[in-house]
C-alpha positions as CSV (number, residue, x, y, z in Angstrom):
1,X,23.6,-22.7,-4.2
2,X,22.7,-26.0,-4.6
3,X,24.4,-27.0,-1.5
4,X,22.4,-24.7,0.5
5,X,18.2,-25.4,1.2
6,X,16.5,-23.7,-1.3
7,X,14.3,-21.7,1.7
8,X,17.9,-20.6,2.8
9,X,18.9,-19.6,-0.5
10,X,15.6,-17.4,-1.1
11,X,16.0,-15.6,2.3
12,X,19.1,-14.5,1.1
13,X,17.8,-13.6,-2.6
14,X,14.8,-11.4,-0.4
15,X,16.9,-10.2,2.2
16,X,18.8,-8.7,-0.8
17,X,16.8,-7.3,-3.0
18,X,15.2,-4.8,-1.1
19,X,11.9,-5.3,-3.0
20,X,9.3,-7.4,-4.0
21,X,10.5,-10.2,-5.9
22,X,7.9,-12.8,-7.9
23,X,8.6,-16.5,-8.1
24,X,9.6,-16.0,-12.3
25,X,11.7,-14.0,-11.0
26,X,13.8,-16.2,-8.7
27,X,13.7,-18.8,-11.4
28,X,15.9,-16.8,-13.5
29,X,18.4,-16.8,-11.0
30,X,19.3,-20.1,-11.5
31,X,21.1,-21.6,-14.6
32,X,18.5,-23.8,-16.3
33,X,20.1,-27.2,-15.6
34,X,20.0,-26.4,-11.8
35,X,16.8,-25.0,-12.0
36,X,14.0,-25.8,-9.1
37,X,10.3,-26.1,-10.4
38,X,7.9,-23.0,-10.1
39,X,6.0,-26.1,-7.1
40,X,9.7,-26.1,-5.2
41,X,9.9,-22.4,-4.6
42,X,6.3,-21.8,-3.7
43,X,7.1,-24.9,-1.2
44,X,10.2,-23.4,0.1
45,X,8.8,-19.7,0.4
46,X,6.0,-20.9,2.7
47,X,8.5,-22.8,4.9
48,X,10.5,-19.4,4.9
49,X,7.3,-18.0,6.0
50,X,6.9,-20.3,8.5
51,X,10.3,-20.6,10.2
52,X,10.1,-16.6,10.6
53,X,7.4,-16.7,13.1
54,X,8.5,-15.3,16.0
55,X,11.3,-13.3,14.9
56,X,11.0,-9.6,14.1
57,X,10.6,-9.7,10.2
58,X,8.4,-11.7,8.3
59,X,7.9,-12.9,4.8
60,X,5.2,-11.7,3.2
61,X,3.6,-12.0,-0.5
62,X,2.0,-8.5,-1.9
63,X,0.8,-7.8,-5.6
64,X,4.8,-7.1,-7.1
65,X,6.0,-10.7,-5.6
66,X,7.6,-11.5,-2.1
67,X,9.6,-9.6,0.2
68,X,10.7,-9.8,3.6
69,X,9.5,-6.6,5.8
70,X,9.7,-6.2,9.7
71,X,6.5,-6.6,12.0
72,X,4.4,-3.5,12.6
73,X,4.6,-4.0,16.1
74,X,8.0,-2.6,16.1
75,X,7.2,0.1,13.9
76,X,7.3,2.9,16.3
77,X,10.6,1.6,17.8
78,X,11.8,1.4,13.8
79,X,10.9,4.6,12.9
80,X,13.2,6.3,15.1
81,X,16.2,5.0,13.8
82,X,15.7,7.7,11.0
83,X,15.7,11.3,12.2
84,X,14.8,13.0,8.7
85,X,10.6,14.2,9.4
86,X,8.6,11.7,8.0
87,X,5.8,13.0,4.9
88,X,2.3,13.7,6.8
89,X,-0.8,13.2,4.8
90,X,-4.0,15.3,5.6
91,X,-6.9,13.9,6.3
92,X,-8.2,15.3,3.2
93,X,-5.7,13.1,1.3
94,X,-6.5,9.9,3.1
95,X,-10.4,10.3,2.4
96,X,-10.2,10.6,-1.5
97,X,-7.5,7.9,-1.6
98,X,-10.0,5.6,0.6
99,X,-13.0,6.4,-1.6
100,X,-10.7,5.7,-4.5
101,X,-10.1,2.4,-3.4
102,X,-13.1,1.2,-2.0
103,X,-15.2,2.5,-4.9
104,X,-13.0,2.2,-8.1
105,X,-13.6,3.0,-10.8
106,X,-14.5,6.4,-9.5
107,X,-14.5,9.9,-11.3
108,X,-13.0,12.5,-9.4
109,X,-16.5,14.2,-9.7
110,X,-18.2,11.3,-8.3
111,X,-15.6,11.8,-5.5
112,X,-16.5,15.3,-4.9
113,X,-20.3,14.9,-4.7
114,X,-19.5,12.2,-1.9
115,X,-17.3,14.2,-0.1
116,X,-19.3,17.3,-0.4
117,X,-16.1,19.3,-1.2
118,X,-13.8,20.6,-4.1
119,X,-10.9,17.6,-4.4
120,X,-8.0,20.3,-4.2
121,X,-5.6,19.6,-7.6
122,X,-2.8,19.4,-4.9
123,X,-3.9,15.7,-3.8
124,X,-4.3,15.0,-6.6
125,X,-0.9,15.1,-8.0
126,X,0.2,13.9,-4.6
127,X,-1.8,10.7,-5.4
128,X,-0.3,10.3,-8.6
129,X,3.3,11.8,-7.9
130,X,3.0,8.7,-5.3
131,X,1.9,6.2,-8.1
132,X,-1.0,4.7,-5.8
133,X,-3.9,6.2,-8.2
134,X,-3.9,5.9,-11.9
135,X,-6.7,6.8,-15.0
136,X,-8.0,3.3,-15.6
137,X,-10.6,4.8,-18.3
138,X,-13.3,7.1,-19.4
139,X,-16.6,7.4,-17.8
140,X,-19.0,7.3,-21.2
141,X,-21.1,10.3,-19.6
142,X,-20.8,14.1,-21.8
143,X,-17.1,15.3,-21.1
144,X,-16.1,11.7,-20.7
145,X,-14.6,12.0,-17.0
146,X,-11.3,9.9,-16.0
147,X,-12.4,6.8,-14.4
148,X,-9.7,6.5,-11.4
149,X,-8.0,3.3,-9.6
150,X,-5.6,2.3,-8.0
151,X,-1.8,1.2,-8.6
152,X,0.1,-2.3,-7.8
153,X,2.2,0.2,-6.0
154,X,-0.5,1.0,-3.7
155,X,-0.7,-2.1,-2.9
156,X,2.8,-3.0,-1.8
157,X,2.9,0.0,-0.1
158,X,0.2,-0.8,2.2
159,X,1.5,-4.8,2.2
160,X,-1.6,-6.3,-0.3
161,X,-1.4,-8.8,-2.3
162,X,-5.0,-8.1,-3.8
163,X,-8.0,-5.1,-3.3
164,X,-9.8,-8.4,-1.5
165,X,-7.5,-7.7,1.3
166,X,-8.1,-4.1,2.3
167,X,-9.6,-4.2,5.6
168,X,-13.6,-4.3,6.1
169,X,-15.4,-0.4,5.9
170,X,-16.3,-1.1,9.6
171,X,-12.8,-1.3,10.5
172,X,-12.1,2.1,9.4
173,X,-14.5,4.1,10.4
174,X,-12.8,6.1,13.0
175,X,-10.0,8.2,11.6
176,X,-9.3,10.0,14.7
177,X,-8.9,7.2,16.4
178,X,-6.1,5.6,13.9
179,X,-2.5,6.6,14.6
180,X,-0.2,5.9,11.3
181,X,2.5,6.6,9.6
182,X,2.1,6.2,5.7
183,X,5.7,6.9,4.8
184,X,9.2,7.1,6.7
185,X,11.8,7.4,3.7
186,X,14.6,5.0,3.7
187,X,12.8,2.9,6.4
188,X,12.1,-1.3,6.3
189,X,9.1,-2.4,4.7
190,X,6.5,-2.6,7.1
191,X,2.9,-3.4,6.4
192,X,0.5,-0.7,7.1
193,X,-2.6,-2.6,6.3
194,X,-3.0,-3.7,10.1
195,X,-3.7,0.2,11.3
196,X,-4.1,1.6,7.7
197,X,-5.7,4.7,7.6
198,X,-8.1,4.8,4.4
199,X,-10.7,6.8,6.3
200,X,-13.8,5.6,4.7
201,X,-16.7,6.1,6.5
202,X,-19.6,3.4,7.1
203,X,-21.2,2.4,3.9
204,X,-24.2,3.4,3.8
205,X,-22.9,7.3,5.1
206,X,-20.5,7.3,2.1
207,X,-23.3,9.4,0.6
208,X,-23.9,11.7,2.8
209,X,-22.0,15.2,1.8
210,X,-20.3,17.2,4.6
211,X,-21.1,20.4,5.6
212,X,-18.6,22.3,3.8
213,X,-19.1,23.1,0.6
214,X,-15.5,24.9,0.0
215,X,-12.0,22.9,-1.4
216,X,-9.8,21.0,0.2
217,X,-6.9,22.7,1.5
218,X,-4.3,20.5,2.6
219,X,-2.3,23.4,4.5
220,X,-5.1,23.3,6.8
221,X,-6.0,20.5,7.3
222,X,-5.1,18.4,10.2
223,X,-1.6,16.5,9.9
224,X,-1.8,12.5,11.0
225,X,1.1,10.8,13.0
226,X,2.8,8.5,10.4
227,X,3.9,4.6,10.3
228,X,6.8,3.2,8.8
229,X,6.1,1.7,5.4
230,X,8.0,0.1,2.8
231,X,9.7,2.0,-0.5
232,X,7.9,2.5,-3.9
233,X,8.6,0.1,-6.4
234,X,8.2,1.5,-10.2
235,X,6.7,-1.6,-11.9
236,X,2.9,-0.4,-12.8
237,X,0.0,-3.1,-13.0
């Protein structure tokens, strides 16, 4: 390997892992005599990152480590290289998982009296069957509610490398208006972030309940359009 630029040999180690890898990581791969410096790969994975601009995939650091994924401008062109229907998220769904991100930690009761509805047991177990929320603690109120958060997975899902880089309320505040596909199984990493589809509302309208008093039922709710996104890692933060 040692023939070979160290950027080179890290686009290969990427291209085949198929995951998010961290810079400890690619250490190990190397024998400890032959070794590069923790300042060396760092080095070499931002020249990676720069020498892919302009091609159709890029490299791109998220919570679990570095992967490469391809450019959500060819997302909807990507997508149809898989003809198996892709998992549709109601809008339901999306709205508790935004308010679960935005406002963590968050009881699911606290959710509720935002929303104005019943948080249907079905999300949540989709939420947790799809690792992106987890019990982070214990409200210290009578009953002691789960406090909820959410996962490193949810982060590479949506291409994050932190909660400081989910997009701004303001740029969310439309969900109608937000075409996205959250999952296409088997397809390339792609991040989602750029049209990502936590519907939060404004800030300051977060508190407002709706008019509906009754549960969430996600049979009935309206189905989103989908965008490609990247498989689920396992490793919990």
């Amino acid at each position: 390997m040692s023939e070979q630029p160290l950027s080179v040999v890290l686009e290969a180690v990427l291209l085949a892992a198929g995951r998010p890898v961290t810079v400890e990581q690619m250490l190990e791969l190397w024998e400890e005599t032959q070794r590069p410096t923790p300042e060396a790969v760092r080095e070499a994975l931002a020249e990676l990152e720069a020498a892919c601009a302009g091609r159709a995939y890029e490299v791109r650091q998220v919570s679990s480590g570095w992967r490469v994924q391809v450019r959500p401008v060819f997302a909807d062109v990507v997508s149809r290289l898989w003809q198996e229907r892709p998992s549709r998220y109601s809008r339901a769904l999306l709205e508790t998982l935004a308010l679960i991100a935005y406002r963590q930690p968050i009881t699911r009761g606290e959710i509720e009296d935002i929303r104005g509805v019943t948080v249907s047991t079905t999300i949540m177990r989709t939420l947790h069957e799809r690792n992106w929320v987890r019990v982070v603690g214990h409200r210290e109120v009578p009953g002691r509610p789960e406090l909820l958060g959410t996962t490193r997975e949810f982060l590479d899902y949506f291409g994050l490398k932190s909660l400081d880089d989910l997009p701004t309320l303001a740029e969310l505040r439309d969900l109608d208006d937000i075409k996205v596909q959250l999952e296409f199984p088997g397809g390339a990493p792609v991040p989602a972030i750029e049209r990502l589809a936590l519907a939060a509302p404004e800030d300051e309208s977060l508190d407002e309940p709706s008019d509906s008093t009754e549960a969430d039922d996600d049979d009935h709710e309206p189905q989103l359009p989908t965008l490609v996104a990247g498989p689920q890692d396992s490793q919990e933060r």
